[in-house]
N, CA, C and O atoms as a MOPAC input file, in Angstrom:
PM7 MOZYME 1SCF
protein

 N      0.32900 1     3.71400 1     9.86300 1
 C      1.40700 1     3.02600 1     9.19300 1
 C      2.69000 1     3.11500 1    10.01000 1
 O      3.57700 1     2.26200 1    10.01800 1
 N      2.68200 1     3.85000 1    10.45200 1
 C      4.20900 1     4.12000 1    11.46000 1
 C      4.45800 1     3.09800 1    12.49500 1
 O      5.51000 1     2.48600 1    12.67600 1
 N      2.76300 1     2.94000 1    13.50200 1
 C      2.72500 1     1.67900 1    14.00400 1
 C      3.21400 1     0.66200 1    13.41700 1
 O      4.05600 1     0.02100 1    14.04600 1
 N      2.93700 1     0.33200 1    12.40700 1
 C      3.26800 1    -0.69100 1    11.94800 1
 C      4.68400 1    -0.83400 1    11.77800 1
 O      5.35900 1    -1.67200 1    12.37600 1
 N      5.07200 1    -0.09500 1    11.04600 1
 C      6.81200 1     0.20500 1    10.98700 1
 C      7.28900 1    -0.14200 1    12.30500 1
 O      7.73100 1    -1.26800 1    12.53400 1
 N      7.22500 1     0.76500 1    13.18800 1
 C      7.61300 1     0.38700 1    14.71000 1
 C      7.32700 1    -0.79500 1    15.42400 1
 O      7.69400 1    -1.09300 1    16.56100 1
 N      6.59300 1    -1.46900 1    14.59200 1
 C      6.16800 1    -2.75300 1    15.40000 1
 C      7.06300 1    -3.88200 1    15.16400 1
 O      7.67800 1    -4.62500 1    15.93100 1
 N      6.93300 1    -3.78000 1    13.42100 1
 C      7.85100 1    -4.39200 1    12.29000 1
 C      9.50600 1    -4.27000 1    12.91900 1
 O     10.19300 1    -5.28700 1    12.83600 1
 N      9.96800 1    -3.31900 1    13.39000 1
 C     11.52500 1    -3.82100 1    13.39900 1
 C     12.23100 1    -4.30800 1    14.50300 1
 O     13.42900 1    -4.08700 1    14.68500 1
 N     11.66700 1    -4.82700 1    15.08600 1
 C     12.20600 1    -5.52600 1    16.03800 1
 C     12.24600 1    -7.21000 1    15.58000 1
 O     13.13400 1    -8.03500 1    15.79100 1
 N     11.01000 1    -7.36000 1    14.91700 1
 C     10.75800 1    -8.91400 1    14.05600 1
 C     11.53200 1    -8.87600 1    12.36400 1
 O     11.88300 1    -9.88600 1    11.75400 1
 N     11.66300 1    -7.45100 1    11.86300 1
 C     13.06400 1    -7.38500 1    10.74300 1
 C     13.86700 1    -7.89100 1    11.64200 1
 O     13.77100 1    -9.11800 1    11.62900 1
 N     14.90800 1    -7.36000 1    12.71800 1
 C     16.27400 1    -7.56400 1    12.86300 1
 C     16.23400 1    -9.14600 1    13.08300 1
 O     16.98800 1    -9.89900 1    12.46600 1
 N     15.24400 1    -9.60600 1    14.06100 1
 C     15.19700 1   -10.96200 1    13.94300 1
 C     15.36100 1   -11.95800 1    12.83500 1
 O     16.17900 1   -12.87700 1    12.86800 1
 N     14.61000 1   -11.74100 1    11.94700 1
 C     14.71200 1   -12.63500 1    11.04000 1
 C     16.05200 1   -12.03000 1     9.58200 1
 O     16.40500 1   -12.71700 1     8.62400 1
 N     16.44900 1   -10.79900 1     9.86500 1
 C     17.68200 1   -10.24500 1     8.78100 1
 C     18.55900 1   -10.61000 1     9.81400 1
 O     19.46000 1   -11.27600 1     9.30400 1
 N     18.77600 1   -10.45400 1    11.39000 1
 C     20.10700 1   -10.44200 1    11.82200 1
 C     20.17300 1   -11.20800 1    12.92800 1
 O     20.22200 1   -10.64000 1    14.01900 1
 N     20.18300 1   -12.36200 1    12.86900 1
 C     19.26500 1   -12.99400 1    14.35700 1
 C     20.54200 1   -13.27400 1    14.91100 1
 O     21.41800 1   -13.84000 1    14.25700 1
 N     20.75100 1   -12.73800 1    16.60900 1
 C     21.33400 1   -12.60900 1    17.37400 1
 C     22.20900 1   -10.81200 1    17.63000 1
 O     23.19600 1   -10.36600 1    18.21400 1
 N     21.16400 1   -10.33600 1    16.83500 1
 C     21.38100 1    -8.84100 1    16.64200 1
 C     20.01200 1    -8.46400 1    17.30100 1
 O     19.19200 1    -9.12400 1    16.66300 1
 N     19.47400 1    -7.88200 1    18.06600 1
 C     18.29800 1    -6.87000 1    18.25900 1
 C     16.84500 1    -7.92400 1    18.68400 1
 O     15.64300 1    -7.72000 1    18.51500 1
 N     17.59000 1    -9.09100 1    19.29300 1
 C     16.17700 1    -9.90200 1    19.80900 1
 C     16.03000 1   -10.93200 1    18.68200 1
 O     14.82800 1   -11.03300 1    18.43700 1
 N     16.63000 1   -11.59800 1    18.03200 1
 C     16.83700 1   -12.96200 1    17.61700 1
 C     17.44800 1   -13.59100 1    18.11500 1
 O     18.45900 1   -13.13600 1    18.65000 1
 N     17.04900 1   -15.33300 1    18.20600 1
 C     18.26300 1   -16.49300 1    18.38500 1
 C     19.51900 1   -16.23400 1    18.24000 1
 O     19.84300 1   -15.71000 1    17.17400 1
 N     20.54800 1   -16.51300 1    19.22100 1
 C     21.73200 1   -15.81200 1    18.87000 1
 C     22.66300 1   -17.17100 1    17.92700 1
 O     23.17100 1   -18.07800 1    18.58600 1
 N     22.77900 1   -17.16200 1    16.54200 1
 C     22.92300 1   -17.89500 1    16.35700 1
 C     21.88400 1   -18.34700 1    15.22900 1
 O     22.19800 1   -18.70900 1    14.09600 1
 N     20.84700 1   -18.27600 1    15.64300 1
 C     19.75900 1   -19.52900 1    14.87700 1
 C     19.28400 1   -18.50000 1    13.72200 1
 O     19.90200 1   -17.45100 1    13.54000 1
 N     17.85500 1   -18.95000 1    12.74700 1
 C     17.33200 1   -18.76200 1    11.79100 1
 C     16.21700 1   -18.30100 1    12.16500 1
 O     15.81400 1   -18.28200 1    13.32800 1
 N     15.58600 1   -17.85600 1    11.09700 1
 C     14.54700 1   -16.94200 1    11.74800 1
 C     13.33300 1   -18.23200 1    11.29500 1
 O     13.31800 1   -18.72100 1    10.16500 1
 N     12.39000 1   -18.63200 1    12.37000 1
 C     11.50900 1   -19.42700 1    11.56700 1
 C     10.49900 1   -19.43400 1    11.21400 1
 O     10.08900 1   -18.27600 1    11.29200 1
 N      9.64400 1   -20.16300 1    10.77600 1
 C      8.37100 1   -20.17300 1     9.83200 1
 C      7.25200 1   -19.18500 1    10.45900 1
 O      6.64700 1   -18.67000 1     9.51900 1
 N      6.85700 1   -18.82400 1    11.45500 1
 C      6.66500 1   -17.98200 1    12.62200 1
 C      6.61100 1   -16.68900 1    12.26700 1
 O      5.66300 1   -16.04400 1    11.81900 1
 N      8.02400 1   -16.27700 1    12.57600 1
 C      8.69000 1   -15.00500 1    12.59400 1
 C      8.35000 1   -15.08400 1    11.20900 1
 O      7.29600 1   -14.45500 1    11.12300 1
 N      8.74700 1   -15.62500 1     9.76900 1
 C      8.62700 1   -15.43400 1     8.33700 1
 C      7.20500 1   -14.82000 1     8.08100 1
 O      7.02600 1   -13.86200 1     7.32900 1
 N      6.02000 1   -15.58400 1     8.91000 1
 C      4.55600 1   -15.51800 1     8.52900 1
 C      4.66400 1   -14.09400 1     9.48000 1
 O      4.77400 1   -13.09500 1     8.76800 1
 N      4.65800 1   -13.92700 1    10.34500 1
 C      4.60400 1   -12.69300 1    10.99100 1
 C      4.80800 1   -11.50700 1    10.09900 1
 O      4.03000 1   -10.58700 1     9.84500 1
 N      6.70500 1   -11.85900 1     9.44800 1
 C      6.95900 1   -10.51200 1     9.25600 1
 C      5.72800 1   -10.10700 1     7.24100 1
 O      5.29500 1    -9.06000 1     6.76000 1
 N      5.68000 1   -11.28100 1     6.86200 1
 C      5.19400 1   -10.86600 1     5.74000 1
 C      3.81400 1   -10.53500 1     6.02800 1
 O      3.53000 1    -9.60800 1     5.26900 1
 N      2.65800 1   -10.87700 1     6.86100 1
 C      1.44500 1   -10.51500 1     7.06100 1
 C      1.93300 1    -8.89300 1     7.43400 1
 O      1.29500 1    -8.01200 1     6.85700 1
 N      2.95000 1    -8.50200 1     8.30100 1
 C      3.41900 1    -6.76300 1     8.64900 1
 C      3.48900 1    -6.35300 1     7.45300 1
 O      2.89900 1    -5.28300 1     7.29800 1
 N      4.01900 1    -6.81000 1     6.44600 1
 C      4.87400 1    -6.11400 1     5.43200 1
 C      3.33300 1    -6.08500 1     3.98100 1
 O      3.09600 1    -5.17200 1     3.19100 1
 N      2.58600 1    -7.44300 1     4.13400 1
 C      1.00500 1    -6.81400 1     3.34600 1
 C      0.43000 1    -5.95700 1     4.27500 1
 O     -0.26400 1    -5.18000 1     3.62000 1
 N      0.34900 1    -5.67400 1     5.52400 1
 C     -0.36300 1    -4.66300 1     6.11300 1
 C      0.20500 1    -3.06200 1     5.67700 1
 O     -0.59000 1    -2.12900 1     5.56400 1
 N      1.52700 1    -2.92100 1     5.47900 1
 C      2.39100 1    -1.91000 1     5.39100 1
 C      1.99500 1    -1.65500 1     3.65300 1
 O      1.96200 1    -0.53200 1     3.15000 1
 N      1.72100 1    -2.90100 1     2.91500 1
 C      1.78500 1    -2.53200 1     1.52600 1
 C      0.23300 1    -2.03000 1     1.05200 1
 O     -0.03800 1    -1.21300 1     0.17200 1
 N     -0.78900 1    -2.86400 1     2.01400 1
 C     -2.18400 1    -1.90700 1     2.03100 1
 C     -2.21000 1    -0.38100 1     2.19600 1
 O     -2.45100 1     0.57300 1     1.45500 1
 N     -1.85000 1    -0.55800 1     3.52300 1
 C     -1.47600 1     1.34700 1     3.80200 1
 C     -1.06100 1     1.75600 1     2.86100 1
 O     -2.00500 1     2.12100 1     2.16000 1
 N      0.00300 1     1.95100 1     2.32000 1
 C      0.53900 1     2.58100 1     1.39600 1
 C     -0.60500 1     2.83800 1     0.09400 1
 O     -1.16800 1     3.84600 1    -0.33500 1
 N     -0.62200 1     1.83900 1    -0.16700 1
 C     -1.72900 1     1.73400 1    -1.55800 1
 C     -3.29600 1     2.36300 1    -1.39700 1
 O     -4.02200 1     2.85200 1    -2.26300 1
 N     -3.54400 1     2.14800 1     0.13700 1
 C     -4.91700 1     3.35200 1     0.35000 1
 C     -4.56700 1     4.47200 1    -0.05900 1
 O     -4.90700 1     5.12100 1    -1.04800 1
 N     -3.73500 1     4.70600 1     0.91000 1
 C     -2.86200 1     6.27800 1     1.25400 1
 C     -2.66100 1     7.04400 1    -0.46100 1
 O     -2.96300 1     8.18200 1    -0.81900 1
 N     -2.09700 1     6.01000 1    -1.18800 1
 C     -2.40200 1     6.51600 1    -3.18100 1
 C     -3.26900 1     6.72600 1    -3.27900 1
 O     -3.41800 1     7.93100 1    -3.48300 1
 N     -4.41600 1     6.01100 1    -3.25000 1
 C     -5.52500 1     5.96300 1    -4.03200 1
 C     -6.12000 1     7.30300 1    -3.41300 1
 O     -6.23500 1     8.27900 1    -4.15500 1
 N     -6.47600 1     7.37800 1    -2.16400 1
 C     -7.02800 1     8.25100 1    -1.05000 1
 C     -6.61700 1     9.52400 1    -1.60400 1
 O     -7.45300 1    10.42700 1    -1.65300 1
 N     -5.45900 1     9.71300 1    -2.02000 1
 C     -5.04900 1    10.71400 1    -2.61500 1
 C     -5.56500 1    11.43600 1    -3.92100 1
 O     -6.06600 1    12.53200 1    -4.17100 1
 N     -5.17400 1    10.19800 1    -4.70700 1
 C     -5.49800 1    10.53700 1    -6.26300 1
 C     -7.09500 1    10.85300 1    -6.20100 1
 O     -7.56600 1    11.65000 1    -7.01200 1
 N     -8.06900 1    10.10700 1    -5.06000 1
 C     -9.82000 1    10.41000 1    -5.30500 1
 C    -10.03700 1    11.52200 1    -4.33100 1
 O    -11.15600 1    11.94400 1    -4.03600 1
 N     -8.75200 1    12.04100 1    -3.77800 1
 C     -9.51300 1    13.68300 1    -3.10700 1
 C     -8.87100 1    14.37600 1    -4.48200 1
 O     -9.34000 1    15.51400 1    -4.50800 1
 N     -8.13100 1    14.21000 1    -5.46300 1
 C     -8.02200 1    15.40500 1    -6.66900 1
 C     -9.43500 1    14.94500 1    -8.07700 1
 O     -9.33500 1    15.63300 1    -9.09400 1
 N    -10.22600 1    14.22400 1    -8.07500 1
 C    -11.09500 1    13.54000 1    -8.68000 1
 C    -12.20800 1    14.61700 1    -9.43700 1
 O    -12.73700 1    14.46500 1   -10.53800 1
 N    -12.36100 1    15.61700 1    -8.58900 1
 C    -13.83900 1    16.46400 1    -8.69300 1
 C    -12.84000 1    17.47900 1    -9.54400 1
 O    -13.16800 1    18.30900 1   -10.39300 1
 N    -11.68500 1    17.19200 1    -9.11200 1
 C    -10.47500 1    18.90600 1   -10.14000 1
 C    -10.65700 1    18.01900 1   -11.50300 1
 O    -10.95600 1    18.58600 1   -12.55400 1
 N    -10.47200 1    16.64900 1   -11.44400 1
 C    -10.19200 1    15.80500 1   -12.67000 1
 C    -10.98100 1    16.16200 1   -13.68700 1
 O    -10.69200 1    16.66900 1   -14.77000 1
 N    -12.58700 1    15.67000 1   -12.97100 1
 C    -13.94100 1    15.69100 1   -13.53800 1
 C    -14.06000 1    17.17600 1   -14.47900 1
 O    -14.42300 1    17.31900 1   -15.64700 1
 N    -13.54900 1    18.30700 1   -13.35700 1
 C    -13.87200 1    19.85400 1   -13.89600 1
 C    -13.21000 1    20.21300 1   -14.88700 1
 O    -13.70000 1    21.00100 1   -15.69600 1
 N    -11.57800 1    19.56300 1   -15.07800 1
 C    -11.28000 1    19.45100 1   -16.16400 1
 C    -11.90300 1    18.86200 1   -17.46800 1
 O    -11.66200 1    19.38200 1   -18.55800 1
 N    -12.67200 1    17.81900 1   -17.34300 1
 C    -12.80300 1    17.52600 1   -18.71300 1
 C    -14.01100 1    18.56900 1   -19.65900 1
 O    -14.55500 1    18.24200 1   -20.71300 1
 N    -14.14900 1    19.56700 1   -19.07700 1
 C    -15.33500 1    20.37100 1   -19.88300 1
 C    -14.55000 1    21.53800 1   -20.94400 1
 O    -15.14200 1    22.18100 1   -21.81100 1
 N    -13.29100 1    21.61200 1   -20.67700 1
 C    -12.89400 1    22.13700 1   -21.89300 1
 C    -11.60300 1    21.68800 1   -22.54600 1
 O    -10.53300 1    22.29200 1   -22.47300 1
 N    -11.85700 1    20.42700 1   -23.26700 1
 C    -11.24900 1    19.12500 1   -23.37200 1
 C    -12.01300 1    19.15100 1   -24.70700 1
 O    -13.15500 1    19.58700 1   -24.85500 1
 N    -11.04800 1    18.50800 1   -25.86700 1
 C    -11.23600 1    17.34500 1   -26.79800 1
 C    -12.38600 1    16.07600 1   -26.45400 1
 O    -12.78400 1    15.83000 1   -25.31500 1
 N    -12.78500 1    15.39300 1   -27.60500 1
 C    -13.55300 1    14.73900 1   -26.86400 1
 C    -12.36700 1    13.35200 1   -26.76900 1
 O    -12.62800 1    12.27300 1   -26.23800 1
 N    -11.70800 1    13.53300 1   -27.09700 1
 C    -10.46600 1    12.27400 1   -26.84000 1
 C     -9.63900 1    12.33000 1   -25.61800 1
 O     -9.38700 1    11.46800 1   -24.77700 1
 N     -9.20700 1    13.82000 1   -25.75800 1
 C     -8.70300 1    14.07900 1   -24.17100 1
 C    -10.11300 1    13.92700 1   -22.97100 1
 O     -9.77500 1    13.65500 1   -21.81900 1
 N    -11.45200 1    14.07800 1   -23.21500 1
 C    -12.33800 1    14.00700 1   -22.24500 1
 C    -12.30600 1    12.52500 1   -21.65500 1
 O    -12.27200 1    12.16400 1   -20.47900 1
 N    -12.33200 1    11.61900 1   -23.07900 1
 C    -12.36100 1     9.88500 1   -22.88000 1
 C    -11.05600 1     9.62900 1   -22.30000 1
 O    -10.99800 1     8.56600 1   -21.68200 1
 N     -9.65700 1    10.53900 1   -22.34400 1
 C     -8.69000 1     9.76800 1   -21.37500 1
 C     -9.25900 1    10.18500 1   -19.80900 1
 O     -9.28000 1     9.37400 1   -18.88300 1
 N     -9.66900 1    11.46500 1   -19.70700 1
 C     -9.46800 1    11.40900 1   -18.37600 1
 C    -10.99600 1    10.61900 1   -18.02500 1
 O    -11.02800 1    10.20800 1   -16.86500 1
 N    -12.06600 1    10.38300 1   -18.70900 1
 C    -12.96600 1     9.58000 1   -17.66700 1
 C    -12.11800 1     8.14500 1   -17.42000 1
 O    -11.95000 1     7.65300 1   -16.30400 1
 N    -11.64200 1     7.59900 1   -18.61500 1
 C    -10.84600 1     6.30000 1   -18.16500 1
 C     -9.86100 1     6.78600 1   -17.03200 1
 O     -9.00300 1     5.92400 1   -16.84400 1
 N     -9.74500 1     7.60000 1   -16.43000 1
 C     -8.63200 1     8.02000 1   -15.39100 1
 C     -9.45200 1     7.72700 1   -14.10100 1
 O     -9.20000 1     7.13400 1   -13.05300 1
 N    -10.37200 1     8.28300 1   -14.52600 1
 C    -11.45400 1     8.67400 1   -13.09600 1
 C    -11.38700 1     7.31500 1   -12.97200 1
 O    -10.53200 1     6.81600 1   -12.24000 1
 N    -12.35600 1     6.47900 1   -13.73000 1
 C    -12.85400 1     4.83900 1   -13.30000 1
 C    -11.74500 1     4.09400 1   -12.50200 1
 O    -11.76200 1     3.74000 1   -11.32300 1
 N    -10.65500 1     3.92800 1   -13.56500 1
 C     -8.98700 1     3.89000 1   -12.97500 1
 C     -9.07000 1     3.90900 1   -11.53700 1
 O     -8.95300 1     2.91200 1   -10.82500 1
 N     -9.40100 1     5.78600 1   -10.90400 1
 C     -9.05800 1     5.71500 1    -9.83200 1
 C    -10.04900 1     4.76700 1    -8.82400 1
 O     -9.89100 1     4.07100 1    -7.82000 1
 N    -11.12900 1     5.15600 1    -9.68200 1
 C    -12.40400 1     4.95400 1    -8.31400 1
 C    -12.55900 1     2.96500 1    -8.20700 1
 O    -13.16100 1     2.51400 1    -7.23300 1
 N    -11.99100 1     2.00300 1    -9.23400 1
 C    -11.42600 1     0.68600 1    -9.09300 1
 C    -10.38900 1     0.57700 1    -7.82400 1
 O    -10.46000 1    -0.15800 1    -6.83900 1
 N     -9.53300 1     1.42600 1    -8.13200 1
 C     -8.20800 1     1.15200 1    -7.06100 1
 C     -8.85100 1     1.39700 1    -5.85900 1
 O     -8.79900 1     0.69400 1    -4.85000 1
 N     -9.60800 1     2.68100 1    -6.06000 1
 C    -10.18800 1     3.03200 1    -4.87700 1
 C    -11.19800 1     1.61400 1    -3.95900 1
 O    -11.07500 1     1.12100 1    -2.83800 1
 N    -11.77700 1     1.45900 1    -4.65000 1
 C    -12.40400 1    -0.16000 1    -4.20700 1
 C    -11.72000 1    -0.54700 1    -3.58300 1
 O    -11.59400 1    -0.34800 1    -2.37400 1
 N    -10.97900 1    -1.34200 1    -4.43500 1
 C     -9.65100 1    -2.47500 1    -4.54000 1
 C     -8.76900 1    -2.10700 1    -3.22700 1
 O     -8.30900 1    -3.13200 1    -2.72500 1
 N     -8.53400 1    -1.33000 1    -2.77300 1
 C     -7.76900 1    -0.69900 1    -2.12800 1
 C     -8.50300 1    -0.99000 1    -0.50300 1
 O     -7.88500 1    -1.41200 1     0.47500 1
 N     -9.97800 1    -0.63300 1    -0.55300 1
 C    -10.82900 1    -1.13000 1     0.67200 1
 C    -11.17100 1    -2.18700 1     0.73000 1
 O    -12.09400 1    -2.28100 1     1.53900 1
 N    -10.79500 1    -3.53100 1     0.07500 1
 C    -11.34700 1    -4.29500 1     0.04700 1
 C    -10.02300 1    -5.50000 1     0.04000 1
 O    -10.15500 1    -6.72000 1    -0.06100 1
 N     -8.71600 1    -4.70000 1     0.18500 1
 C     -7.31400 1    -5.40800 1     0.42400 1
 C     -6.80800 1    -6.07400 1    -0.83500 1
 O     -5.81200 1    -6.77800 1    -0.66500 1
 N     -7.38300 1    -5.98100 1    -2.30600 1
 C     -7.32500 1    -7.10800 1    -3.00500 1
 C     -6.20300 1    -6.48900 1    -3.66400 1
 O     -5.78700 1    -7.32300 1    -4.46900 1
 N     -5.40300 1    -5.28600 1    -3.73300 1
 C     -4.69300 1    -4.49700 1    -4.75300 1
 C     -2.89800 1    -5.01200 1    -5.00800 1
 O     -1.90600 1    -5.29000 1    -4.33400 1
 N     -3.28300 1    -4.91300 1    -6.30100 1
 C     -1.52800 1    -5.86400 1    -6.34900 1
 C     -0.59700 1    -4.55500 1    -5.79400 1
 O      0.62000 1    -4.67800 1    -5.65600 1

């Protein structure tokens, strides 16, 4: 993700400050540079959203161990937690995640 960041700001200043940092000096940033920077900025918003999920399904097996001395209502929130995660978790490899 950092790559990406670092890649990303040289095509930000362009299209936020153009004639600042390697934009048209003068001009607009165009359709180009726009498609560029937003395909960076869903790549940056994937990462991120693995990087959650990736997270929340390495604490999953603590989740699971919890529910054995649980309510059976508190047991049914956390399996709906688990599924929760292990969807995003999909969703997440498969790029589709809002």
């Amino acid at each position: 993700m950092v790559v990406v960041l670092r890649r990303s700001w040289p095509l930000l200043l362009a299209v936020l400050l153009p004639g600042c940092g390697g934009g048209d000096s003068g001009g607009h940033a165009d359709a180009a540079q726009l498609r560029a920077l937003h395909a960076l900025m869903v790549e940056i918003r994937a990462d991120l959203a693995a990087a959650r999920v990736a997270e929340a399904r390495a604490e999953l097996p603590a989740l699971r161990r919890l529910g054995h001395g649980l309510t059976v209502s508190q047991q049914r929130s956390v399996e709906r937690l688990t599924v929760l995660v292990e969807t995003e978790w999909r969703c997440a490899r498969q790029w589709r995640c809002d």
